[in-house]
Steps between C-alpha positions, in 0.01 A plus 500: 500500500780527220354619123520157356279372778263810409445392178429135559218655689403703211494262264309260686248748550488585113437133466247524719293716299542368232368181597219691703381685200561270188424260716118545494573640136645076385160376693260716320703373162394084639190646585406611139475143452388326833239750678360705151251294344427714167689739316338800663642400805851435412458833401380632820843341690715625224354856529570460893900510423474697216595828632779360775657167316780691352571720791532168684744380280758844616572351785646177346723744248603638845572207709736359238686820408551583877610073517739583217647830641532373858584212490649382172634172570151404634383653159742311287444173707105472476487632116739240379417220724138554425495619171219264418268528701516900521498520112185299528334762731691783243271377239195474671514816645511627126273272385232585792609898418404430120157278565370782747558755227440312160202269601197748447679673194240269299154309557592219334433167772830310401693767550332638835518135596884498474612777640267398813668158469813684556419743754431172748836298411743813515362561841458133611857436363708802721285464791625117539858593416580814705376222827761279294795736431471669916438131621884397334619830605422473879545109557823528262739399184765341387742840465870444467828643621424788187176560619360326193178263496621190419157293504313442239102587413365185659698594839256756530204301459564334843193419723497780757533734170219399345266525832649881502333517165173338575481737780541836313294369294211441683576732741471785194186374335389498878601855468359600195131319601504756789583778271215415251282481793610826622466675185183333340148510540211261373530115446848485471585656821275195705717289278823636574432506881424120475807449260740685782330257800667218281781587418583655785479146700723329272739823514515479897594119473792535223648815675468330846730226328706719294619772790513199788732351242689811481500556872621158574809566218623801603270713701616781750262634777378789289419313188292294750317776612416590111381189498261553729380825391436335175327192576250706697434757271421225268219362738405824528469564152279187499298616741423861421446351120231264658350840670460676170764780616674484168770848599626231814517252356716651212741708734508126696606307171730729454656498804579145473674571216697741715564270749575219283748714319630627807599161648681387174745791525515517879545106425787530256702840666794520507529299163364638183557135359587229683736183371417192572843386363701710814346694738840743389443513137143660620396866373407791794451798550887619545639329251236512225445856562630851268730772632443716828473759206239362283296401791526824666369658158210257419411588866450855391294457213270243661405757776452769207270287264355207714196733668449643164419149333310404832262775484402521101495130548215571799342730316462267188309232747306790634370667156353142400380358841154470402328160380393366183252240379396341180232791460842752465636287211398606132313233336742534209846469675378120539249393232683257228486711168215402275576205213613669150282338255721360207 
């Protein structure tokens, strides 16, 4: 296995993470709004991210600066050709950054009310258009002889792109309802057990569709057999979830992601982007890649730092593993501050 090949693996497993970890991070954000019934417990599924959210976010910073260092032309490809879209997700991940931060700076309901309001749509938004963005990258674009994207925004809003999205969509909030189960206690938990039995159903059927479509396109013998894992550690997920055994049916969930990842980048190797204009014009792994040099280096560093992130990251998850409720919750983080009489 040459470097270039390597770090295709690498990268795919960066992406990985990220989607395992922010991934249930976006589904407590649509949660805020679709499992908490008060504000007490909104802030009970805020509080259950609060310590890890941003860590999550490190491996996104990574994924693209390894993308951009690796593989360049990939890099230059996917940021111009989707500029859109990924400026959309920029700004919600700000926005989502700033709302978790800013919203109990002050008591007052209207502005507790909007920063919740924004919380949900920053992580409803990325969660449908990361499925979106990997769905075009996988099935394909129009790329040229110059390696440019020469399709416009509504190219990318084809059918089998949009069922990506509806999948990591669900398939995160499915996620996330597993996590607040996990990590909760009370009411809410009950509620967030029955939430993830939903979900998960209309997960299974949109990601049975989504990778069979995938399959069918361009699917290799190993991408089938991530298909498999991750169709039935989804029913597993279901059915542990069902049993009340809230740590399997978390490491479940997120081993569909895995395998759903998994089978999009087994699916698409040796491109990095395909072209649906010539099969010739398409991006891989040799000719999209950096120097010997540079790939020999980044190989270096990754084996220096990559354990070190891995295990404060661990230890993070394990200093706040313990559940909260509505009785851990101040009663002033989420009273509305008293009228000021005039």
């Amino acid at each position: 296995m040459q470097l270039h090949d390597v770090w295709f693996v690498l990268i795919a497993v960066l992406w990985t993470g990220y989607f395992f970890l922010e991934g249930f991070d976006f589904g407590i954000g649509v949660l805020t709004r679709v499992l908490a019934r008060d504000r007490a417990e909104r802030r009970v599924l805020i509080n259950t991210i609060g310590p890890v959210w941003d860590g999550n976010e490190v491996w996104l910073l990574t994924a693209g600066g390894a993308t951009f260092a690796a593989f360049p032309d990939w890099y230059a490809t996917l940021f111009s050709g989707f500029y859109l879209p990924l400026l959309l997700i920029l700004v919600c991940l700000i926005v989502r950054g700033v709302a978790f931060e800013y919203r109990h700076k002050r008591a007052e309901e209207r502005w507790q009310r909007g920063w919740e309001h924004a919380i949900f749509w920053t992580s409803l938004l990325p969660a449908f258009l990361w499925g979106v963005a990997f769905a075009n990258i996988v099935h394909g674009v129009a790329i040229d002889a110059q390696k440019n994207y020469v399709g416009g925004l509504g190219d990318l809003l084809n059918p089998y792109a949009i069922l990506g999205g509806l999948v990591t969509l669900t398939l995160f909030t499915f996620h996330g309802a597993v996590f607040a189960a996990l990590k909760t206690v009370g009411d809410i938990r009950v509620r967030a057990r029955a939430t993830a039995g939903r979900l998960g159903l209309v997960t299974a059927v949109l990601a049975l569709v989504f990778l069979s479509w995938t399959q069918a396109h361009q699917g290799t013998g190993w991408s089938l057999a991530a298909l498999v894992v991750a169709v039935l550690a989804l029913l597993g997920a279901l059915v542990a979830n069902r049993l009340a055994r809230e740590g399997w049916a978390f490491t479940l969930s997120g081993l569909t992601i895995v395998g759903a990842v998994a089978m999009l980048f087994l699916a698409l190797f040796p491109d990095v982007m395909p072209s649906t204009l010539d099969p010739a014009y398409s991006l891989t792994v040799t000719n999209a890649a950096s120097s010997p040099y540079t790939l020999k280096l980044m190989t270096v560093v990754a084996a220096v730092f990559t354990p070190l992130v891995l295990l404060y990251q661990g230890w993070t998850y394990w200093v706040f593993r313990k559940r909260i409720g509505v009785q851990h919750i101040p009663a002033a983080e989420h009273a509305p501050a008293p009228a000021v009489e005039g």
